[in-house]
N, C-alpha and C positions, 0 to 999 in steps of 0.2 A: 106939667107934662101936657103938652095939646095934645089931645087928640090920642089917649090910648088904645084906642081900637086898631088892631093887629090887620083888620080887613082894608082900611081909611090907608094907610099907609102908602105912600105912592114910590112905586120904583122907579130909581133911576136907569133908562133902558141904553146901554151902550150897543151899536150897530158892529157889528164887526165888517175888517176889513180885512180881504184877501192879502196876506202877504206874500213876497216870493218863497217863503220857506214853508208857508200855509199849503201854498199852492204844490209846494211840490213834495211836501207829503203826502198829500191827497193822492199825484201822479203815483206817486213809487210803490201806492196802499192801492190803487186800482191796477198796476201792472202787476204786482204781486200778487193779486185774487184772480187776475187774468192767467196765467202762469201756474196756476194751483189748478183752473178749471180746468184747461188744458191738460195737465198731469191727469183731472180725476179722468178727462174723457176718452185718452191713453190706456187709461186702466180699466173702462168701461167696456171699451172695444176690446181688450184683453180676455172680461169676465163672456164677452159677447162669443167670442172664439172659441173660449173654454167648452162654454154651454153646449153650443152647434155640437163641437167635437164630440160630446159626450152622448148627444144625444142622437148624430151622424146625419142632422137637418140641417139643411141650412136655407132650405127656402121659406123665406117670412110669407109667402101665401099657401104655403104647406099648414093644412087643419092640424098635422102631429108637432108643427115646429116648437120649441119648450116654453112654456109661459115668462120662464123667466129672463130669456133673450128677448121676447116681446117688451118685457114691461125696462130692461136696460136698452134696446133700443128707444124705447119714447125717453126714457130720460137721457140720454146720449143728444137726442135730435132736443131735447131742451136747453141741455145745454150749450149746443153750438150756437143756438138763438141767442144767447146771453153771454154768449162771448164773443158772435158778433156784435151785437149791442155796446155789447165795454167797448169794444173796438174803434167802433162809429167814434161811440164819445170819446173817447180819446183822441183818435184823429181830428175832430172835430176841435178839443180842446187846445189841441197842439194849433192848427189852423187860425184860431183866437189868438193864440198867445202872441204868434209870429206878427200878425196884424197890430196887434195893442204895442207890440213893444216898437215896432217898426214906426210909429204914429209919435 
């Protein structure tokens, strides 16, 4: 046995490559978390409505408006951020795609 040290051992390192099936799971696993963020932000702006109503504020520079429309609005405006981001990349990716296969 050469060499039994467990540390010595050298891996064989295989690269992976993008397949079109690869590829488009990734797509259907990003429009699919796209489409869930969307739903949660639906439901954000719902809890956001709730609150005001309950509370009969609704201006956000109002000192009594309810803490907790405040802190679902920042996460609301976060996640518009990150769903326009998926977004970008997506378009982005589809933009790639057209080019590489057009080539």
């Amino acid at each position: 046995m050469p060499n039994s040290d467990i540390r010595s051992t050298q891996m064989n390192m295989h690269h992976r490559f993008e397949t079109a099936r690869g590829r488009g799971g990734r797509e259907s696993t990003v429009s699919k978390m796209l489409s869930d963020l969307i739903l949660a932000c639906k439901q954000i702006e719902a809890d956001i409505a709730t609150e005001e109503a309950r509370a009969g504020i609704y201006d956000r520079s109002d000192a009594r408006y309810p803490i907790l429309a405040r802190s679902l609005n920042d996460r609301h405006a976060n996640l518009k951020g990150t769903i326009a981001t998926l977004e970008k990349r997506v378009a982005e990716s589809s933009q790639h795609k057209l080019v590489t296969d057009a080539a």
